[in-house]
N, C-alpha and C positions, 0 to 999 in steps of 0.2 A: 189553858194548861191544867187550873185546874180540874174541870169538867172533866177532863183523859185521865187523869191521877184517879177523880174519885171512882171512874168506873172501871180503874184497874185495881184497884186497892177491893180483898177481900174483907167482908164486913165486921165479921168477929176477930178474925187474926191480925187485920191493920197492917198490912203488908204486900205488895206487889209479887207475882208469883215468880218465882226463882227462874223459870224455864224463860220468863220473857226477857228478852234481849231486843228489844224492838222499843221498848217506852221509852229509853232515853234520847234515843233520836228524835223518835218521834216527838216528844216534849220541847224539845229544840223547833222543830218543822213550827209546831203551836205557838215558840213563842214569835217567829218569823211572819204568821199568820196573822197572833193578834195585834203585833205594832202597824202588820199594813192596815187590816179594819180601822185603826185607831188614827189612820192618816198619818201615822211618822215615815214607814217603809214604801218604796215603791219600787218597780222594774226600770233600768234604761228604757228607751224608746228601742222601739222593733226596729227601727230604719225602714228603708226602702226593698231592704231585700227581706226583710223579715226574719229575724236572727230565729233559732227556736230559743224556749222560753231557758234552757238549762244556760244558755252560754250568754245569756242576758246577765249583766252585771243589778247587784241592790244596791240602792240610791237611796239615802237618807231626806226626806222631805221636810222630817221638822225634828228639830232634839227638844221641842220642850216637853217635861219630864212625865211621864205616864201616872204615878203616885205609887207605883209598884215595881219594888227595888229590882226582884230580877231582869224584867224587862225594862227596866234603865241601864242596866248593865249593859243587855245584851244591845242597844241603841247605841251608848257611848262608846262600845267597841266599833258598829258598823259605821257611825261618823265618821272614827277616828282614824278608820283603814284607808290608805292611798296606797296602790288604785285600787278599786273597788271591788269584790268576790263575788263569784256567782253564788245560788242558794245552795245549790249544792257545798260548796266549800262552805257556807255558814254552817250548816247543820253539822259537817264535819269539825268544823274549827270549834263551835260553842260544847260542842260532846268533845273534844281532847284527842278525835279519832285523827289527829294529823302525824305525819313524822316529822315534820320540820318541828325540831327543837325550838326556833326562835318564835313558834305559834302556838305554842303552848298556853300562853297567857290568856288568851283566849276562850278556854273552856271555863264553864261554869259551872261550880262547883255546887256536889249536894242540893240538886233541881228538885229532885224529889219530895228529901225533907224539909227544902226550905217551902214548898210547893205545901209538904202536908201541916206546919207551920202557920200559914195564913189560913187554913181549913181549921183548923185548930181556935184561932181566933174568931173566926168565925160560928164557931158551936157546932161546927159540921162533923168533929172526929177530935176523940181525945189520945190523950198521949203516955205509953205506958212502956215499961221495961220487959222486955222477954228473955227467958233464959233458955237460948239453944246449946247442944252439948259445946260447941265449940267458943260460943262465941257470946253477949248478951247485943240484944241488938233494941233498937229505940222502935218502935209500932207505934198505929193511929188507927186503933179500934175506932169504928163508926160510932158517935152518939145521936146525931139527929138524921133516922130512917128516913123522914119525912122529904129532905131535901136531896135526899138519893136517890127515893123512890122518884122524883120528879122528873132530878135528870132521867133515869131510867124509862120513864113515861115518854117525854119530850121525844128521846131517839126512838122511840118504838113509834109512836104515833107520826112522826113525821115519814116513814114510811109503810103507816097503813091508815088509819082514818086519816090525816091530813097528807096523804101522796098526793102531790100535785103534775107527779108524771114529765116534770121537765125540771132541771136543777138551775136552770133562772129563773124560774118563779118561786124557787124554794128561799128560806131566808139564809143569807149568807153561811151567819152563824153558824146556824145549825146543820148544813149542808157540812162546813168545816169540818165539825165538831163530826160527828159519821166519817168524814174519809180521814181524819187525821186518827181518828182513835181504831179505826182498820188498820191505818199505819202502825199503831201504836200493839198494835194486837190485843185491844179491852174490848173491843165492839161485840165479839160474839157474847159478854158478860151482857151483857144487855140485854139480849133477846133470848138467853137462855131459860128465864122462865115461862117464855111464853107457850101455848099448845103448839103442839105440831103443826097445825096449818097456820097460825099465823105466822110460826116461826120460818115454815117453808117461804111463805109471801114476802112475810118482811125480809127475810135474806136474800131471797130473789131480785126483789127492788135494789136491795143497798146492792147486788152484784149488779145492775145494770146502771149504778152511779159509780162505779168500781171501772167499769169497761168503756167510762167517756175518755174523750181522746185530749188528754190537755192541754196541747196546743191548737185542736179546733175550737174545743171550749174557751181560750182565753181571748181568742179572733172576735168572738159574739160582745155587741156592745153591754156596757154598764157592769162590767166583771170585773170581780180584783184576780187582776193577774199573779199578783204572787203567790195569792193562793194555789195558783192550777201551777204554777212551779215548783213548790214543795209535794204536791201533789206529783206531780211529772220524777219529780228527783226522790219519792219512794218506791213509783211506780217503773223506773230502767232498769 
């Protein structure tokens, strides 16, 4: 999650750009992603007939607690639900994007800044007051370049010196991290300084992990399925 924030967060201004309407889902998709990595979250079983992956219910594997509040949150809500929600309703229900009044409770509030928050604590990005005409608003100017440039390296190099040309042999993570932050609409921040041909190659690549089929992909052994279901459920 935070990995998506920092590469959507502009460096000087400390703030996600107004036009995107896509990070807050997306944020949600992330945290869904990292409780499964973390072995709390997983999918029903497919059955015999092979349900597809959207109308699979999440199944909580273990509630013991992560160390980080928002994704404890979003754990002790997905225990707590009987009977159980597909991913799609998670990502609705955690963002407030429901109308059922009585699920309301369910969104998570201020992902963002609590998001910029623990980047903060971490010496990643400081925290300062801005004055727009209308309104004053709270920002997280970048202070340490170094670990931004990093991520930013990571996502490039993983689709050009380290393309490994298939996304099981790619590392989970980082695989994630690429299609969730597409979701998120920060990915093209990334590759935006690069030259023209790398930047052709590199987007070319992330579009031919962009065009995998998530229910073929989540078929192949040793896969987190939930993954290609958050995936599936931005990509309908």
């Amino acid at each position: 999650m935070e990995e998506v924030l920092l590469l959507g967060l502009k460096d000087q201004e400390g703030y996600t750009s107004f036009w995107n309407d896509c990070i807050s889902s997306g944020l949600r998709g992330c945290m869904l992603v990292e409780l499964a990595l973390r072995g709390r979250l997983t999918l029903e079983a497919c059955g015999v007939r092979r349900r597809s992956l959207l109308s699979r219910k999440v199944i909580c594997k273990s509630d013991a607690p992560t160390g980080d509040v928002l994704l404890d949150e979003a754990l002790k809500h997905i225990k707590d639900t009987q009977p159980p929600e597909t991913v799609q309703s998670w990502i609705e229900l955690l963002s407030g994007e429901t109308w059922n009044p009585l699920k309301l409770h369910y969104q998570l509030r201020n992902v963002r800044e609590r998001l910029a928050k623990n980047l903060v604590e971490k010496g990643v990005l400081t925290t300062e007051k801005q004055n727009f005409l209308l309104f004053d608003m709270t920002t997280h100017p970048l202070t340490n370049n170094t670990i931004k440039q990093r991520l930013v390296k990571k996502v490039q190099e993983s689709v050009l010196e380290k393309w490994v040309n298939d996304p099981h042999r790619m590392d989970k993570r980082v695989l994630s991290l690429i299609l969730l932050a597409h979701s998120s609409d920060v990915l093209e921040n990334a590759f935006a300084p690069l030259q023209d041909e790398q930047y052709d190659l590199g987007m070319k690549r992330v579009h031919t992990l962009l065009e995998l089929e998530p229910e073929k992909e989540s078929a192949k052994p040793n896969v987190n399925e939930l993954m290609w279901a958050v995936v599936a459920a931005f990509t309908k």
